[in-house]
N, C-alpha and C positions, 0 to 999 in steps of 0.2 A: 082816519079822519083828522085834518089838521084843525089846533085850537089855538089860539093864541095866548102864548104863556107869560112872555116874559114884555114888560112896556117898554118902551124905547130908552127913557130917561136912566132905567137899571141897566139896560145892556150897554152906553155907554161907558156910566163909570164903571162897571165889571170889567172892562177891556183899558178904560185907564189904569184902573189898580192892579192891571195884570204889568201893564206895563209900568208904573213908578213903583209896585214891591220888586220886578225883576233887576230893574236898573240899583235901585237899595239894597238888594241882598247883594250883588256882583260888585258894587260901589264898596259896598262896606266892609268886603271882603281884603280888597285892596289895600284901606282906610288900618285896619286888623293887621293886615303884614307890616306897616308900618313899626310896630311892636306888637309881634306873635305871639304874647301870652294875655293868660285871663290871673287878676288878683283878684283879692277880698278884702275889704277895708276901704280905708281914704285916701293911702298911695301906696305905688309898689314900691316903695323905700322902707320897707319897714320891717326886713329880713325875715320874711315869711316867704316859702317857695309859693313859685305859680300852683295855680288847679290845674290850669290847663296851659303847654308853651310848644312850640313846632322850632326845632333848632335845626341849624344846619353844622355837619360834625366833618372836621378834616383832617384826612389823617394825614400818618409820616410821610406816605408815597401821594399825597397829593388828590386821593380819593374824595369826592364828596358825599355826605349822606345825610338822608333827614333822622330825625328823632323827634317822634310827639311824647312829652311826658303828658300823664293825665293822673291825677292824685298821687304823684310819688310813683306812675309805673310809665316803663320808658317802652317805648314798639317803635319798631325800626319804619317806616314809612318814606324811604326814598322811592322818590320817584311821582310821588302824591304831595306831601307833608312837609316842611322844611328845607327840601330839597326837590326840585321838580326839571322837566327840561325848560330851555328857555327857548330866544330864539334861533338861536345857531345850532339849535339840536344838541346842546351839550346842559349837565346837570349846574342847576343856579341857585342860591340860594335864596329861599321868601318861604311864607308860609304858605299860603294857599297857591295852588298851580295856576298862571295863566289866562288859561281857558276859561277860569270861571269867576275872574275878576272885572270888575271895568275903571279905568283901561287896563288893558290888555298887560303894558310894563309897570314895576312897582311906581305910583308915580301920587303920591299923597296930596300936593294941590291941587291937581285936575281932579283925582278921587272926591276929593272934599266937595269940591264944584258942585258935580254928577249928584253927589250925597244929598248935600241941601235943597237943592233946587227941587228934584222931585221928592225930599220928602216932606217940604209945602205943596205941593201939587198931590201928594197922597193926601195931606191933613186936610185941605180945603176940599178934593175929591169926595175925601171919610164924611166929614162933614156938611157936605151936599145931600149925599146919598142917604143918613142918618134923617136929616130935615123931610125928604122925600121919603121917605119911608114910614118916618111917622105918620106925617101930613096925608099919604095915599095906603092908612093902614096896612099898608105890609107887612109891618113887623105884628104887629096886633094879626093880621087875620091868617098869616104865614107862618112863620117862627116862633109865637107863642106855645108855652109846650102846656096841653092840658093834660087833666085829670085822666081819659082815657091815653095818651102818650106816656104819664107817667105807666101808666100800668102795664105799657106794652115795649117796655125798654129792653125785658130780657127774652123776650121773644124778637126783637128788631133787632137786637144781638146773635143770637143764632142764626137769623136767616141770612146776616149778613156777613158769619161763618161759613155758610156752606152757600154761598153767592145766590144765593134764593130773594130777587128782587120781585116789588109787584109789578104788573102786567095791566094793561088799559086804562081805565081813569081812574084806579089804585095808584096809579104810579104820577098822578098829576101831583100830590099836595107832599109836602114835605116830608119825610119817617122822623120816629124821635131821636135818632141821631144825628140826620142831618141839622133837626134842628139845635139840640145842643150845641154841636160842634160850629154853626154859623153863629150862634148866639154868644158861644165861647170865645171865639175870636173875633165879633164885631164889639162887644162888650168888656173884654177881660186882654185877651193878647195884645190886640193892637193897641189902645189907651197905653197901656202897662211899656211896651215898645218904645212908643215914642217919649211916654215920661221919662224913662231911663235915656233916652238920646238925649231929652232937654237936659237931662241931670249934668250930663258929661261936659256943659257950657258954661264954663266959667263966666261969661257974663250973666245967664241967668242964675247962677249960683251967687253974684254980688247982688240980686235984686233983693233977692230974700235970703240971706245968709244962715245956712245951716238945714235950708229944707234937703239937703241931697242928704246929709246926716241920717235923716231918717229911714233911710232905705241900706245903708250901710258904708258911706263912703261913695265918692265917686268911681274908685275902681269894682265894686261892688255892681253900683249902675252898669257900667261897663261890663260886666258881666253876664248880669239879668240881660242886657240888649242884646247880648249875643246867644244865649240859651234861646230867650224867647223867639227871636228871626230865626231859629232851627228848628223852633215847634211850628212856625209860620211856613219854614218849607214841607215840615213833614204833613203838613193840614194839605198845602197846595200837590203833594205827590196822591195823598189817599182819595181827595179832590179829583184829580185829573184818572186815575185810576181808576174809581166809582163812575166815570164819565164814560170811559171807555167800554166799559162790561157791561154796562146799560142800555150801550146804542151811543156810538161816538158820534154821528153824525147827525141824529135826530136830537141832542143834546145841543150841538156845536150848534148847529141850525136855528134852534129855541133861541141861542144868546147871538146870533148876528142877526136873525130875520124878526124872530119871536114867534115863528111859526113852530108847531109842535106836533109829532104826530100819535094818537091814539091808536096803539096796537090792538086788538081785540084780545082779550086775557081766556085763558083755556076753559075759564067757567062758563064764558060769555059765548064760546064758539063751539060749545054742546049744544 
């Protein structure tokens, strides 16, 4: 039985913010190479080592390699890290590879570009979708997590160990994880994200002088912004994952048509 799940107005910007986090995360990775480590504090002048840095190492015979240090420990990662191929097929030095920057060569003005632009079109998108969702109770009558959800968190955890999903129209209304983890990241990541990108703007840093201070410095921010975009991939990998083991196409379908289909669950088809 198909129902209709999802309204029009959500499955648009679900499909814009697939598209301006993908161009953000690939943009900003680029933005990153420009200088491939992560500090803590107000500037990296201040003779503390990086937490996090992707070098590129040459040696006597002309060898290239990468090295990521991460807390003081070095792993060799050529070929990913520091040092990746380019386009002549031969090893170049940058920190992230290529392939999963945009653009494509190290190129920090156009990066920048690509950066800002969609990530006003994420904040206005966020911000549409936040107004509509209050306004057409979704978040209230979806994502709200009650008192029977609290209770059933360590059972939604198990089942979701041993890939045990619900079946028929069990399966229509949120679990308590998903709604956490939606309510995590529309309420907590993403705010948190973009604050740490305004942090890193010197011009909004002259508006109000000393607000980056309270988060630790601007290279600080810089940091948070980049931890947090890697909890925002790993949300969008378990995302797409949970998607697939579900029923890829009955899912995908939901978010381009909004048509949905009810399978008949094993209790119902006794």
């Amino acid at each position: 039985m198909l129902i209709y799940r999802h309204k029009l107005p959500i499955r648009i910007m679900h499909w814009i913010n697939v598209l301006c986090f993908t161009v953000l995360f690939m943009s900003g990775l680029n933005i990153f190479n420009s200088h491939a480590a992560l500090y803590l504090g107000k500037s990296s002048y201040n003779g503390k080592p990086p937490i996090l840095a992707m070098r590129s190492i040459e040696s006597s015979t002309g060898e290239l390699s990468g090295k990521t240090l991460i807390l003081g420990y070095q792993f060799d990662t050529t070929g990913v890290f520091g040092a990746s191929i380019g386009p002549e097929g031969k090893l170049i030095k940058r920190g992230f590879p290529s392939w999963i920057t945009i653009p494509g060569p190290k190129w920090l003005a156009m990066a920048r570009h690509w950066h800002f632009f969609f990530a006003w079109l994420f904040v206005i998108n966020g911000a549409c979708y936040l107004l509509y969702s209050f306004l057409s109770k979704h978040v209230q009558r979806d994502l709200a997590v009650t008192k029977n959800d609290r209770a059933s968190i360590g059972q939604s955890i198990k089942d979701h160990i041993r890939f045990k999903h619900p079946s028929g129209e069990a399966a229509i209304p949120y679990n308590v994880l998903q709604k956490i983890a939606y309510l995590s990241v529309i309420f907590i990541l993403l705010p948190l994200v973009i604050l740490m990108g305004m942090a890193m703007s010197p011009f909004l840093n002259s508006l109000l002088p000393g607000w980056v201070d309270l988060f630790g410095g601007r290279q600080t921010a810089r940091t948070i912004h980049f931890i947090v975009a890697w909890l925002l991939v790993a949300f969008v990998f378990i995302h797409v994952f949970e998607v697939i083991i579900t029923g890829l196409w009955n899912n995908l379908r939901s978010m381009i048509t909004g048509q949905y289909n009810i399978e008949p669950s094993h209790k119902e088809g006794k």
